[in-house]
N, C-alpha and C positions, 0 to 999 in steps of 0.2 A: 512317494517313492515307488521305482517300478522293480522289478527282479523278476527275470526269464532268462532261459537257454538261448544261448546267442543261435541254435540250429533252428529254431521259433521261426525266426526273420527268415523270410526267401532270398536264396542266392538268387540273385540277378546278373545274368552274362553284361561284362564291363564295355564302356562303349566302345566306338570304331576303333581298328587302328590296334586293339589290342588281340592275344592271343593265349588262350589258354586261364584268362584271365576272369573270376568274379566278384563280384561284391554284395557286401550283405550292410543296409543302414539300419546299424543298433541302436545307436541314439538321437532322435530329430524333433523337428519342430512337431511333429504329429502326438510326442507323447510328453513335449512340455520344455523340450530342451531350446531355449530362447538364441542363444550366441554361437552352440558348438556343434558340428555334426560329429558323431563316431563311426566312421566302416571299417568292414573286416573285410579283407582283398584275400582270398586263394588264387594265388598262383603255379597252374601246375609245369611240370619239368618243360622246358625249353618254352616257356610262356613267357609274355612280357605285357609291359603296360602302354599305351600310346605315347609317343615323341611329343609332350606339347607344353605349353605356359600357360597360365592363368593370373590373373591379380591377386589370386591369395595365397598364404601360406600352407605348407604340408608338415603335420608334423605326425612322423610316422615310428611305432615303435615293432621291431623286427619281433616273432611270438616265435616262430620254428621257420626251417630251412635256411639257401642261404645262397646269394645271385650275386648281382652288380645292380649298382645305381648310376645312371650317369645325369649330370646336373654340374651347372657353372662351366662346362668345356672338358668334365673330366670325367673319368670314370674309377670307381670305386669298390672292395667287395665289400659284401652285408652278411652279417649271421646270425643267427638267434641272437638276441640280448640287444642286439646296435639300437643305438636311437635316432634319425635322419633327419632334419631338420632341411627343409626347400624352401628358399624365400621366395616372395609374388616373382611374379614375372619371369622366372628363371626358368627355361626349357630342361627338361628333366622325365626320362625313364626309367624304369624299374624292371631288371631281368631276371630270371629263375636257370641257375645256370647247376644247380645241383639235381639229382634225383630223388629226392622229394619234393612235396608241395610244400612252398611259402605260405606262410600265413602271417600277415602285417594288419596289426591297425593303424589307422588315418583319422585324423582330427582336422577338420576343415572348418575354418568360417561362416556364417552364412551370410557372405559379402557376396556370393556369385550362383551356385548353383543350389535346388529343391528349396 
């Protein structure tokens, strides 16, 4: 069993294409976790995540703040509590459209990326 302060993990600036956006991996292959990654995404005010698709699933649950998601051709709002489900392959961004910072975690596969 592991237990630490999720502010432990260094925020990492998220990749190209994004804005205002970081991420912190809480839980990975590094400390045992075989199938699932866990990150925590800060998103600050007028920030956003990259426009793109991948083969895996996103399953993200909203912690605080509160934006738009666009995914499937639509767009959406999010706010604390929501839960987001993004199937593979589906182009899909995540926007910070209030005055606080978003804070989501993400649960990923390790079918693709670390």
């Amino acid at each position: 069993m592991k237990i630490f302060d999720y502010r432990d993990v260094k925020a990492e600036k998220a990749e190209e294409g994004a804005k205002g956006l970081s991420v912190r991996w809480l839980i990975t292959r590094e400390i045992g976790a075989e199938n699932f990654a866990m990150r925590l995404f800060e998103m600050e005010p007028d920030g956003y995540s990259p426009l793109h698709s991948h083969p895996w699933a996103h399953e993200v649950f909203i912690l605080e703040g509160e934006g738009v998601v666009f995914a499937g051709g639509l767009e959406r709002k999010f706010k604390a509590g929501d839960v987001i489900f993004v199937p593979p392959n589906e182009l899909h961004q995540f926007k910070n459209t209030g005055e606080r910072v978003v804070k989501f975690l993400c649960l990923i596969p390790y079918t693709g990326k670390r």
